[in-house]
N, CA, C and O atoms as CSV, one atom per row, in Angstrom:
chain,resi,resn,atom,element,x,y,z
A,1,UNK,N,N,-123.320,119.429,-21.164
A,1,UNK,CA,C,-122.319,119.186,-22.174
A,1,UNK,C,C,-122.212,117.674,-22.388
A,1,UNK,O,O,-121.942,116.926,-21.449
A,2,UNK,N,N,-122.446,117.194,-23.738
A,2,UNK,CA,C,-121.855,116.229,-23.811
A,2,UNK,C,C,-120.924,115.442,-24.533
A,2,UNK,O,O,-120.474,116.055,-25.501
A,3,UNK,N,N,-120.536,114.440,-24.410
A,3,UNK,CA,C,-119.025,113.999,-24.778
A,3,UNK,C,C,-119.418,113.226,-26.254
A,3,UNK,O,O,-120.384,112.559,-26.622
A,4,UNK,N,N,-118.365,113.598,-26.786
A,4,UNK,CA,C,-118.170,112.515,-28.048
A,4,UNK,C,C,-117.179,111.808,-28.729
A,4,UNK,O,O,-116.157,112.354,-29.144
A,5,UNK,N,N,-117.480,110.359,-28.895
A,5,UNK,CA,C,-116.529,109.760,-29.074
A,5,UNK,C,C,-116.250,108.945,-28.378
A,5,UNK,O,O,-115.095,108.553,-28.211
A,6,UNK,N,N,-117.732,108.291,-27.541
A,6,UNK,CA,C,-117.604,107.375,-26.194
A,6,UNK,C,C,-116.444,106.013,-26.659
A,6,UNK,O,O,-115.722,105.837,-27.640
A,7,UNK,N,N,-116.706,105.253,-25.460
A,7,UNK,CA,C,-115.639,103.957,-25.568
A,7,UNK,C,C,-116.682,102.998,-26.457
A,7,UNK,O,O,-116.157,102.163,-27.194
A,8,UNK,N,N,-117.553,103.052,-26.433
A,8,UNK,CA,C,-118.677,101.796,-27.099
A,8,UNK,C,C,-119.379,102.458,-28.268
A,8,UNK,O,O,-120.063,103.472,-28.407
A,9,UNK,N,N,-118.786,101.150,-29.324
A,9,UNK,CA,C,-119.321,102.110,-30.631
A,9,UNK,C,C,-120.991,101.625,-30.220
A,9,UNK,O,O,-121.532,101.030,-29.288
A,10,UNK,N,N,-121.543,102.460,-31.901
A,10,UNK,CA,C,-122.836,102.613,-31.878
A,10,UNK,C,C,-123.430,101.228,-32.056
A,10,UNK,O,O,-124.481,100.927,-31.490
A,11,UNK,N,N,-122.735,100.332,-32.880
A,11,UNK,CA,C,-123.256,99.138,-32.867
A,11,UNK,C,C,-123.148,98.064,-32.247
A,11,UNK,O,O,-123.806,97.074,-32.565
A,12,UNK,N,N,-122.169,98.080,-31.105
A,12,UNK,CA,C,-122.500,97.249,-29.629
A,12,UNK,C,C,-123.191,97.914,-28.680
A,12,UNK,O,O,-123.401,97.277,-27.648
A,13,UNK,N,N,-123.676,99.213,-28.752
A,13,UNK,CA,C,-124.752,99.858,-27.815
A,13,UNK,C,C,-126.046,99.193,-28.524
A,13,UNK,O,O,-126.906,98.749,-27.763
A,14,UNK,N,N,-126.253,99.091,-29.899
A,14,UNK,CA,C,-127.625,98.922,-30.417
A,14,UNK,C,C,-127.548,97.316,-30.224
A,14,UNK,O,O,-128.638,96.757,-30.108
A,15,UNK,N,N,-126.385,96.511,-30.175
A,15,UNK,CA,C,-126.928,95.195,-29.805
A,15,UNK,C,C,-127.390,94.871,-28.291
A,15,UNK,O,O,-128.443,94.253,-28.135
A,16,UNK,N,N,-126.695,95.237,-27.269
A,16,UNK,CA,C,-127.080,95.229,-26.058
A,16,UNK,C,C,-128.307,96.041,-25.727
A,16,UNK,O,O,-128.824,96.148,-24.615
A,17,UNK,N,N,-128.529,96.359,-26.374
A,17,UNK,CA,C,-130.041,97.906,-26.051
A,17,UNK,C,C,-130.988,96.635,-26.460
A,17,UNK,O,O,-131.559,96.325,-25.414
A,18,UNK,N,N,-131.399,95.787,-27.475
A,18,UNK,CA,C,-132.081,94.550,-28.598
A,18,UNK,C,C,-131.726,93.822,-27.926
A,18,UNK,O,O,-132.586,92.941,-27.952
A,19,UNK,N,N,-130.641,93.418,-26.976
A,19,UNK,CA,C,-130.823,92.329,-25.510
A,19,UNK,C,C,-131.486,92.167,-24.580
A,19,UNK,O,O,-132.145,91.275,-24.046
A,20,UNK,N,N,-131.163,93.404,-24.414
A,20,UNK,CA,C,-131.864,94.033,-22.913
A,20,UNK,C,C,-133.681,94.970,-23.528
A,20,UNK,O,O,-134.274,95.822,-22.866
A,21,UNK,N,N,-134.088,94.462,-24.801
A,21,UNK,CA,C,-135.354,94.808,-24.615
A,21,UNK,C,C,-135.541,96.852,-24.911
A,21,UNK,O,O,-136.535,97.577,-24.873
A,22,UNK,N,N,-134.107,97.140,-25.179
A,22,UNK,CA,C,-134.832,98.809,-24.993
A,22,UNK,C,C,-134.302,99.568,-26.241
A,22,UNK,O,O,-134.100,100.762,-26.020
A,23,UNK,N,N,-134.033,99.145,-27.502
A,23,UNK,CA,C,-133.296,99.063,-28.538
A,23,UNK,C,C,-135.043,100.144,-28.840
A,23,UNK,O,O,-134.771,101.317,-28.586
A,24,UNK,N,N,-136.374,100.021,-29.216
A,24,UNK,CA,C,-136.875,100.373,-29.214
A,24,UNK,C,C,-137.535,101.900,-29.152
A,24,UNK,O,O,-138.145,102.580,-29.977
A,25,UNK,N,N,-137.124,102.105,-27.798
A,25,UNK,CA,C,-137.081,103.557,-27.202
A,25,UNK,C,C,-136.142,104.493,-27.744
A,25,UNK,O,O,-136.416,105.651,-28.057
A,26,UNK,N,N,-134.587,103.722,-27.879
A,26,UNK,CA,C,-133.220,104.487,-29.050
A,26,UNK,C,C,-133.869,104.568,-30.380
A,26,UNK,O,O,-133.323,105.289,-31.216
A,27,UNK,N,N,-135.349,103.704,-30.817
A,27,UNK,CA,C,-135.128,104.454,-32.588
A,27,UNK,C,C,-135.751,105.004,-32.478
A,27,UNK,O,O,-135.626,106.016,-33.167
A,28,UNK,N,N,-137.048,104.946,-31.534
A,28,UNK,CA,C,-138.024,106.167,-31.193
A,28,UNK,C,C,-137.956,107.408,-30.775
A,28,UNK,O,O,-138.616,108.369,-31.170
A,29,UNK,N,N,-137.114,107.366,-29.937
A,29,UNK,CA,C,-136.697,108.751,-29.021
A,29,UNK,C,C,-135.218,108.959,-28.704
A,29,UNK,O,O,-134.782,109.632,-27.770
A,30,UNK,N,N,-134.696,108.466,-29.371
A,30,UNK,CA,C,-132.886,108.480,-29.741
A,30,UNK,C,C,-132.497,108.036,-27.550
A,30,UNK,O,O,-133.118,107.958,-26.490
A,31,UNK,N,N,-131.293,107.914,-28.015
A,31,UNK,CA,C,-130.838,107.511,-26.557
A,31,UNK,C,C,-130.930,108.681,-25.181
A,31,UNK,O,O,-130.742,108.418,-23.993
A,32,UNK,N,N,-131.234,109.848,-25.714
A,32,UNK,CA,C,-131.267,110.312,-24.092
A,32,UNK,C,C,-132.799,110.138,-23.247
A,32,UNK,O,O,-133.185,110.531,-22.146
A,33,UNK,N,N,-133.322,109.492,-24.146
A,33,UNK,CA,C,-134.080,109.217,-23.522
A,33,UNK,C,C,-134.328,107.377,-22.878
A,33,UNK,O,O,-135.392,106.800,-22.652
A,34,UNK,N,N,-133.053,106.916,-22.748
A,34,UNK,CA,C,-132.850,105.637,-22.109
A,34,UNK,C,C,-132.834,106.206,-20.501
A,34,UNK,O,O,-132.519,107.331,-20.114
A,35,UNK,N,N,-133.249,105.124,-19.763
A,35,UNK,CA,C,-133.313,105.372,-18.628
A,35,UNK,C,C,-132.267,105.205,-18.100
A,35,UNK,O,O,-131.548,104.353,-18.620
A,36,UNK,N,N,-131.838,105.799,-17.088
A,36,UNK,CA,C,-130.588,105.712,-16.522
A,36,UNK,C,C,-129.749,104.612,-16.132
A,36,UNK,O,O,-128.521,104.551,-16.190
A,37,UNK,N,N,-131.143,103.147,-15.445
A,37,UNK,CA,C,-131.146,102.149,-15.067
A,37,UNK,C,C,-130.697,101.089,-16.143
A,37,UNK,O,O,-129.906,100.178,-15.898
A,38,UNK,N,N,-131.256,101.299,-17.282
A,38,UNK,CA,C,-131.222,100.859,-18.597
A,38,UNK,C,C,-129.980,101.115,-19.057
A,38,UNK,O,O,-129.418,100.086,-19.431
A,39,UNK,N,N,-129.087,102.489,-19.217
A,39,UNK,CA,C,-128.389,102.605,-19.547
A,39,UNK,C,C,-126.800,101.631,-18.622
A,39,UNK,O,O,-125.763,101.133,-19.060
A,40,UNK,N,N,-127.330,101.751,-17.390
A,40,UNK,CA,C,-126.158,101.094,-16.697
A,40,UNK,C,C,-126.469,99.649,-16.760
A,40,UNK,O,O,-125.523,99.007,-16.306
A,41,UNK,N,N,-127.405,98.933,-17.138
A,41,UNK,CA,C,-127.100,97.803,-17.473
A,41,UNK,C,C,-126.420,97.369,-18.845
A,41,UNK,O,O,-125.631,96.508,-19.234
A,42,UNK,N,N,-127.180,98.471,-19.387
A,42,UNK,CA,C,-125.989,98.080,-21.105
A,42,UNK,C,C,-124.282,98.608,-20.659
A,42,UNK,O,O,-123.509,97.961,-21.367
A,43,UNK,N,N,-123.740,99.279,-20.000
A,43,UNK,CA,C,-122.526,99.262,-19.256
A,43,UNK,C,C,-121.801,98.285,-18.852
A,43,UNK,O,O,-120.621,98.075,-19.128
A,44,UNK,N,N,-122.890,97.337,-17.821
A,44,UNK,CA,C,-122.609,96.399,-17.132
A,44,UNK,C,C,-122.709,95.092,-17.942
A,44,UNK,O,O,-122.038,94.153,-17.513
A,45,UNK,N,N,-123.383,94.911,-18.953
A,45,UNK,CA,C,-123.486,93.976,-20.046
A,45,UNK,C,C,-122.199,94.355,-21.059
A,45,UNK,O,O,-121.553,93.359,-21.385
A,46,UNK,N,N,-121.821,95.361,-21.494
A,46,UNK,CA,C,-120.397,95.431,-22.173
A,46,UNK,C,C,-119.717,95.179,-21.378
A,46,UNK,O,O,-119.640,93.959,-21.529
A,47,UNK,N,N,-118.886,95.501,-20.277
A,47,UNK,CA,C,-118.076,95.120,-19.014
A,47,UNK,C,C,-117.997,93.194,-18.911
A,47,UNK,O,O,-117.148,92.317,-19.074
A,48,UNK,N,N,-119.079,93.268,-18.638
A,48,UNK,CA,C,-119.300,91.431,-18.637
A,48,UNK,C,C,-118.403,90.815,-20.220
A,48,UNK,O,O,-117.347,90.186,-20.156
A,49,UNK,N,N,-119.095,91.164,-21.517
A,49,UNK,CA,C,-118.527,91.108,-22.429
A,49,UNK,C,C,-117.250,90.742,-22.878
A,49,UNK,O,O,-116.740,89.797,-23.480
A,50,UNK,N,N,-116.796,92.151,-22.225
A,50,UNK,CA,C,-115.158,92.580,-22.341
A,50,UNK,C,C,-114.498,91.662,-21.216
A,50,UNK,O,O,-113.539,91.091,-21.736
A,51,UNK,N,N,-114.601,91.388,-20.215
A,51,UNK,CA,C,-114.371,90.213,-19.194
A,51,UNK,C,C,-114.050,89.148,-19.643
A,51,UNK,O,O,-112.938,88.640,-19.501
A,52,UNK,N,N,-115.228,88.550,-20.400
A,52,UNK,CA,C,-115.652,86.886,-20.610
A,52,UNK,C,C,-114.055,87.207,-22.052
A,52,UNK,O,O,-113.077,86.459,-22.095
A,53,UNK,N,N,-114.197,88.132,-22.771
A,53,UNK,CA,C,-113.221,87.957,-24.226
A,53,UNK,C,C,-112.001,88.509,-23.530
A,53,UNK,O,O,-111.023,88.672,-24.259
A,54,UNK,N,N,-111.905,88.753,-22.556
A,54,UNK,CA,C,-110.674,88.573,-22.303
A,54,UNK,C,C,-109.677,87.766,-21.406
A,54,UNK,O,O,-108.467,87.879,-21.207
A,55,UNK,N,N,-110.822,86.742,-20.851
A,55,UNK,CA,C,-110.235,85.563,-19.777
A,55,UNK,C,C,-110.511,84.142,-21.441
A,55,UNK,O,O,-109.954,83.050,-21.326
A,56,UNK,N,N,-111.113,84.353,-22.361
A,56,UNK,CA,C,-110.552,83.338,-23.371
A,56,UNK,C,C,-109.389,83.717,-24.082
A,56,UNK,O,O,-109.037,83.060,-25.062
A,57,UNK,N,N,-108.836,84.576,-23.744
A,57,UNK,CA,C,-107.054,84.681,-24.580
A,57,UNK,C,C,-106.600,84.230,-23.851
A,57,UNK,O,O,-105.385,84.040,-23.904
């Protein structure tokens, strides 16, 4: 089953995916086929994100 309506829209997943090099594989083979490893770094790269914009307020 899966969920919809995650916390990260589609277009800060597709910029961090074009960071991290795997933006590629999502137009080719849509995202379930991101690797798991891959996927938790684009996690950990929004997290960082959301961190850094919220210690400049």
């Amino acid at each position: 089953m899966s969920r919809r309506g995650g916390m990260m829209s589609e277009s800060l997943k597709a910029e961090i995916a074009k960071e991290l090099g795997v933006y590629n594989i999502v137009e080719n083979e849509g995202w379930g086929s991101v690797s798991s490893r891959d996927c938790g770094n684009i996690v950990k790269k929004a997290i960082e994100m959301a961190e850094r914009n919220l210690s400049n307020r």
